[in-house]
C-alpha positions in Angstrom: -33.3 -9.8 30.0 -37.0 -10.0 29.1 -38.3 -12.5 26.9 -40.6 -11.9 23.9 -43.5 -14.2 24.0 -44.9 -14.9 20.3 -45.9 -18.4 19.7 -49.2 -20.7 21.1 -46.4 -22.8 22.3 -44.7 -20.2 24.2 -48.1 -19.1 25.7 -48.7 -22.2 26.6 -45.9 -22.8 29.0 -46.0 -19.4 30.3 -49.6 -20.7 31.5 -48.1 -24.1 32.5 -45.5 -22.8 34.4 -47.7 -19.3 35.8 -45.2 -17.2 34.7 -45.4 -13.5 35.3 -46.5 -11.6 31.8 -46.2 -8.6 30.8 -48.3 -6.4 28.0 -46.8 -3.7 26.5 -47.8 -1.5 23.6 -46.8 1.6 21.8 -47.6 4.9 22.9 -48.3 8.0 20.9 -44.2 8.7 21.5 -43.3 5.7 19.6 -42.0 3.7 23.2 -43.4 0.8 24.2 -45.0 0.6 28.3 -46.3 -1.6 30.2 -50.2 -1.2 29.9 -50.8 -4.7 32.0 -49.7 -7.6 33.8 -50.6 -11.3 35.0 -50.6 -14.9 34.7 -52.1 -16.4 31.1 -55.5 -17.8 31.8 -56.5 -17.9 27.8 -55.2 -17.2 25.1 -55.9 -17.6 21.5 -54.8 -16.6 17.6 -56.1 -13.0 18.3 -56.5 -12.6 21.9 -54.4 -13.2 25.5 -56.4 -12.8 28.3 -54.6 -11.8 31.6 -55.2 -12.3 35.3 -53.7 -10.1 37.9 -52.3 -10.8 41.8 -56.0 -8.5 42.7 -57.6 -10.8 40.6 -59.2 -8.6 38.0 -58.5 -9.8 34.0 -58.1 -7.6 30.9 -57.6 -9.1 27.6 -55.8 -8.0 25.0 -55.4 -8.4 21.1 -52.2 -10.1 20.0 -51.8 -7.8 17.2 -51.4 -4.3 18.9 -49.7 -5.7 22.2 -46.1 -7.2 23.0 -46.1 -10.0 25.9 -42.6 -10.5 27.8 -41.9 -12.3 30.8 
């Protein structure tokens, strides 16, 4: 069962621990999908930024954007 990231704390030991993440956000059908994934290299109030296995990094707002691992 996936696990709703939320908190600094919880962010934190996803990085610690370079946990798999995963992004999601709802599309124009209501559903969430998976827009991105990778390991927490920052993250802040507002923002998670997140490296893939290729190595590129997207960041994305904490607002609009559900993180699971």
């Amino acid at each position: 069962m996936p696990y709703t990231i939320m908190k600094n704390a919880e962010f934190f030991t996803a990085a610690l621990a370079q946990k798999y993440v995963f992004a999601l956000q709802i599309g124009p059908d209501g559903m969430y999908s998976r827009v991105g994934a990778g390991l927490v290299q920052m993250f802040s109030d507002e923002y998670v930024k997140l490296k893939n296995f290729d190595g590129s990094v997207m960041l994305y707002s904490r607002f609009d954007t559900k993180f699971q691992h």
